[in-house]
C-alpha positions as a Markdown table, in Angstrom:
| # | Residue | x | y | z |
|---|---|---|---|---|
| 1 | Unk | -15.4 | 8.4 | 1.5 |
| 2 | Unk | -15.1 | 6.6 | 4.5 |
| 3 | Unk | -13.6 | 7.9 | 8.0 |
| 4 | Unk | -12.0 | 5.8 | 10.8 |
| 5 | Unk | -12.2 | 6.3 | 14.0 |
| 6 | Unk | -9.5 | 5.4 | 16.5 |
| 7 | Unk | -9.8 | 5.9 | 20.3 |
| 8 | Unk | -6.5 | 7.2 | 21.6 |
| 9 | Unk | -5.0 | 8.1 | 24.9 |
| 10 | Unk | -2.1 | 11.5 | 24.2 |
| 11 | Unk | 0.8 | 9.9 | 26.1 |
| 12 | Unk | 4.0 | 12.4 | 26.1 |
| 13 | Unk | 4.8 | 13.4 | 22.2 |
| 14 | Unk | 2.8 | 10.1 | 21.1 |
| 15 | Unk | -0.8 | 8.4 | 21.6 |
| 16 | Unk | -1.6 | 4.8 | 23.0 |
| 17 | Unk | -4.1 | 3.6 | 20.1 |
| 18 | Unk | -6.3 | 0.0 | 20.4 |
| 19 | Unk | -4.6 | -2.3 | 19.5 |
| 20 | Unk | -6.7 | -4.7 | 16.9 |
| 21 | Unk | -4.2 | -8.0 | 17.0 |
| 22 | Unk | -3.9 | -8.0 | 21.0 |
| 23 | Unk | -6.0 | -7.1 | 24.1 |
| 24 | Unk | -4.4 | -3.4 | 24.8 |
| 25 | Unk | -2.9 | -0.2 | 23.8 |
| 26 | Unk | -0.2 | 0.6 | 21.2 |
| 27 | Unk | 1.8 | 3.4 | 20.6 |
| 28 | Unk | 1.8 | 5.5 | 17.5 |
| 29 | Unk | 2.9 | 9.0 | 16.4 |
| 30 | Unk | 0.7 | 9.9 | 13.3 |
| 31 | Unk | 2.5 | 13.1 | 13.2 |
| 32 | Unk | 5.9 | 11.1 | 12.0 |
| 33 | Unk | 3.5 | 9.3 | 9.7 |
| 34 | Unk | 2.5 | 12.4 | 8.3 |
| 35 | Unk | 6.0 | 13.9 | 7.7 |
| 36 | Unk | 7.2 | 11.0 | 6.5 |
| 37 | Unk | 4.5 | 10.7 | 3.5 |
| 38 | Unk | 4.5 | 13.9 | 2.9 |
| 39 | Unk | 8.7 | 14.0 | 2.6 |
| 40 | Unk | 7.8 | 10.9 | 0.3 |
| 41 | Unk | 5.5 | 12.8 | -1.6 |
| 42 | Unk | 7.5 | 15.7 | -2.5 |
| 43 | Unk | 10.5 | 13.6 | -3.3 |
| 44 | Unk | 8.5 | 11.9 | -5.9 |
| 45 | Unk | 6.9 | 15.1 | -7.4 |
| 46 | Unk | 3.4 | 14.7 | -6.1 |
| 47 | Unk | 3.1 | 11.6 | -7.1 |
| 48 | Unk | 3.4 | 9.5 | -4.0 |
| 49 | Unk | 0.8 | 9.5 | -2.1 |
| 50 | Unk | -1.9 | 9.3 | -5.1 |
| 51 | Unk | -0.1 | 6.3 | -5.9 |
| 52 | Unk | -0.5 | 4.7 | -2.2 |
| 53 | Unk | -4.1 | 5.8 | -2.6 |
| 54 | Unk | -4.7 | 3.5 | -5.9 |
| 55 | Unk | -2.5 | 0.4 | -4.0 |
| 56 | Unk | -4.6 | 0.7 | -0.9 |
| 57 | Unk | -7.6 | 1.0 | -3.3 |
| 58 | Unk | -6.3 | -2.1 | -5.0 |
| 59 | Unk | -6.0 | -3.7 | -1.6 |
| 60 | Unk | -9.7 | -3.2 | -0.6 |
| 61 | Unk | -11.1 | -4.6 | -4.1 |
| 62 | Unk | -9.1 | -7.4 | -3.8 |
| 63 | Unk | -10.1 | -8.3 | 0.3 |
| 64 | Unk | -7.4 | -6.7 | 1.6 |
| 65 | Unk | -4.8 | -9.4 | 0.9 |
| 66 | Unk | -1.9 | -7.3 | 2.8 |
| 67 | Unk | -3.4 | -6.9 | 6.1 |
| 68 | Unk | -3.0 | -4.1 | 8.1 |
| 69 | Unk | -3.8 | -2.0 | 5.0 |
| 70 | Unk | -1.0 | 0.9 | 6.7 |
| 71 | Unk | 1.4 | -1.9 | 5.5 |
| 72 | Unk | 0.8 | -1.0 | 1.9 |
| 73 | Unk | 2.0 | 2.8 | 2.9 |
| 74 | Unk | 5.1 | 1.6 | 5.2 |
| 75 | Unk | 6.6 | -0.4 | 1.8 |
| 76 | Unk | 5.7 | 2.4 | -0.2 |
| 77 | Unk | 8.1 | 4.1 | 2.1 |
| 78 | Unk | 11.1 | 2.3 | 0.8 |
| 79 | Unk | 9.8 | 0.7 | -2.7 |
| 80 | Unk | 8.5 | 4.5 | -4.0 |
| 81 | Unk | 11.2 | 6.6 | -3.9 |
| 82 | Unk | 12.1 | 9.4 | -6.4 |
| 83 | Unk | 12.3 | 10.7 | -8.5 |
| 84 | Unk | 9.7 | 10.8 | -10.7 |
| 85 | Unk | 10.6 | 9.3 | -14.3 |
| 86 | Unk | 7.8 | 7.2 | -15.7 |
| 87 | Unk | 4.1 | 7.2 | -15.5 |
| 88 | Unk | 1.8 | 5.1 | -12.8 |
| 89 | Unk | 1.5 | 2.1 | -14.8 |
| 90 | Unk | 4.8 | 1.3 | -14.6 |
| 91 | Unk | 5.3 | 2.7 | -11.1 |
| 92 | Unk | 2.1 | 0.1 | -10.0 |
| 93 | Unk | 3.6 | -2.9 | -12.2 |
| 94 | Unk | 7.3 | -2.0 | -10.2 |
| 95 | Unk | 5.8 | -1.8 | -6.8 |
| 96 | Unk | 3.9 | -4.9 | -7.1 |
| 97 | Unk | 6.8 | -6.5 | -8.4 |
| 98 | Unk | 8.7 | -5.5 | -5.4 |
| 99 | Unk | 6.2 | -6.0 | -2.6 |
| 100 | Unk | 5.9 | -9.1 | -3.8 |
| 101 | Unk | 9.5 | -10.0 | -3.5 |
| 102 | Unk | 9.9 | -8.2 | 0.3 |
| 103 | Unk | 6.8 | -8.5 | 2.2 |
| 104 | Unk | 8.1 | -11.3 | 3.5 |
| 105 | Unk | 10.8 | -8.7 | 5.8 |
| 106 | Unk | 10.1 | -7.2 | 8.8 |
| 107 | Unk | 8.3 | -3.5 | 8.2 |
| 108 | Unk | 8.9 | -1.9 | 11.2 |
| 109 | Unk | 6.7 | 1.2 | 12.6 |
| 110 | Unk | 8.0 | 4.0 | 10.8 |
| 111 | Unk | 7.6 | 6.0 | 13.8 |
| 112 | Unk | 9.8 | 3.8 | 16.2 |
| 113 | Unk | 6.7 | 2.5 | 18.3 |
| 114 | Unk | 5.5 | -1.0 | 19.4 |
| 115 | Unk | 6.0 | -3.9 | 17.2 |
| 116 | Unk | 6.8 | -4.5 | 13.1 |
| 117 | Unk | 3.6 | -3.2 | 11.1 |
| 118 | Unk | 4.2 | -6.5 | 9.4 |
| 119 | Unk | 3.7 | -9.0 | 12.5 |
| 120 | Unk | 0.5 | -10.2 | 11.8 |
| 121 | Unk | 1.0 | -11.1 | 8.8 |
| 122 | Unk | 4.1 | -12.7 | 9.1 |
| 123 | Unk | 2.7 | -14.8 | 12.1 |
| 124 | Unk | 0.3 | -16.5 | 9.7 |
| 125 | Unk | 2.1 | -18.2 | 6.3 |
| 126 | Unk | -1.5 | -19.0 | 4.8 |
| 127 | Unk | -2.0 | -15.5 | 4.8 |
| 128 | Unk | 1.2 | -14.4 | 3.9 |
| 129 | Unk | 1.2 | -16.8 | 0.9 |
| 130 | Unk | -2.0 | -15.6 | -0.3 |
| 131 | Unk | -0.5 | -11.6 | 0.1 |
| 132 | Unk | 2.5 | -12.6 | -2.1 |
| 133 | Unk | 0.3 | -14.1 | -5.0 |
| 134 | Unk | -1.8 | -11.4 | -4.9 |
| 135 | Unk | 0.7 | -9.1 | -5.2 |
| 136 | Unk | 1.9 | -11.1 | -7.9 |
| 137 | Unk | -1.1 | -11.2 | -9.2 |
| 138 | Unk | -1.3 | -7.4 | -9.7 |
| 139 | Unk | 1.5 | -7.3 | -11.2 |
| 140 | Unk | 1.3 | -9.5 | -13.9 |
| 141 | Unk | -2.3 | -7.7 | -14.7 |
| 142 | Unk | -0.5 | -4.5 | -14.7 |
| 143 | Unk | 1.8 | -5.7 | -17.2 |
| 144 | Unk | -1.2 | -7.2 | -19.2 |
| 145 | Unk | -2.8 | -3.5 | -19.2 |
| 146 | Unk | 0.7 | -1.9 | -20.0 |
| 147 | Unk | 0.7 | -4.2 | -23.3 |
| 148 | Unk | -2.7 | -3.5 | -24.4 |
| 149 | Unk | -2.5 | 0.3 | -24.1 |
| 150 | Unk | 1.0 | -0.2 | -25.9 |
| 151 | Unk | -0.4 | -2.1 | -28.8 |
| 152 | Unk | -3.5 | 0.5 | -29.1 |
| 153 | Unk | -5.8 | -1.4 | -27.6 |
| 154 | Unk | -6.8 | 1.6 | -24.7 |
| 155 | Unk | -10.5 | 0.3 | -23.7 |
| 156 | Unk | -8.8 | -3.4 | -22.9 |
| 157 | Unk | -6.0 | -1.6 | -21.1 |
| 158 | Unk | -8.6 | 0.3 | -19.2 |
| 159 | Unk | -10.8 | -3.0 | -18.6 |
| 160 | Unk | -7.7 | -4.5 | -16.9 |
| 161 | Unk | -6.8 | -1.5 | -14.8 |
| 162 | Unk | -10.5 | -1.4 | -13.4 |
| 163 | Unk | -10.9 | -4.9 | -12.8 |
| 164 | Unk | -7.8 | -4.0 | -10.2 |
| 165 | Unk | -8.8 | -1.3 | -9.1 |
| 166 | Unk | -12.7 | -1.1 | -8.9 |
| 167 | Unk | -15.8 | 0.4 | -10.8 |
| 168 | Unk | -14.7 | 4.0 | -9.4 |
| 169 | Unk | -11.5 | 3.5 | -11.7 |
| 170 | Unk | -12.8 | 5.6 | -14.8 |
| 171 | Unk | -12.9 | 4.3 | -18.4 |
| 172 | Unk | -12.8 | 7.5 | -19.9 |
């Protein structure tokens, strides 16, 4: 578990926040965040936001190739969207298929603060590059697991889904 702490300034019906890319304050309403994921959530059938949990998992194992991390959760916003139908795999395989595809756009705060979530990494095309192929990346390995566990071959399915996700991903 780990815990972040933010230093924040209660301005009106939002917060000024540090902002990491720039010397000041930002503003941010995590309460809009909240509603939002959690409107998310239910429209998918619970399934949401344990699905932004494994992509921003995937994200740290990997170096965080989509930097901020929050990003990850913004495009889930529009990519995730219910209903529910099929299982994670292909939920995983279809996100990192279209992330891949838009992170090029503008994500803007979903909360109507400040600049895009997506400035950073926009400003830098090395680092934008290397977001894309990783993303690409993922998805391609998703599909790889997706076949194994299709052709009855569970333990290399389950090899491929820790190797993107990490050792806590469980084999069994």
């Amino acid at each position: 578990m780990s815990v972040e702490v933010v230093p924040a300034i209660s301005e009106d019906r939002h917060y000024l926040i540090g902002d990491p890319t720039r010397t000041g304050w930002m503003a941010t309403d995590p309460s809009v965040h909240a509603t939002l994921a959690t409107d998310a959530n239910k429209a998918f059938d619970g399934h949401w936001k344990p699905i932004i949990k494994m992509l921003k998992k995937w994200n740290d194992q990997n170096g965080e190739p989509v930097e901020p991390s929050f990003l990850m959760e913004v495009m889930g916003l529009k990519l995730i969207r219910g209903p529910w139908t099929s299982g994670y795999p292909y939920e995983l395989r279809a996100y990192f298929a279209s992330a891949a595809d838009r992170i090029g756009e503008e994500w803007p705060d979903p909360a109507g603060f400040g600049s895009p979530v997506s400035e950073a990494l926009a400003a830098n095309s090395l680092l934008m590059d290397q977001a894309r192929a990783a993303l690409r990346d993922a998805e391609v390995r998703c599909g790889e697991a997706i076949r194994h566990d299709r052709d009855g071959r569970t333990g290399a399915a389950l090899e491929v889904w820790q190797g993107l996700f990490g050792p806590l991903f469980a084999k069994s």
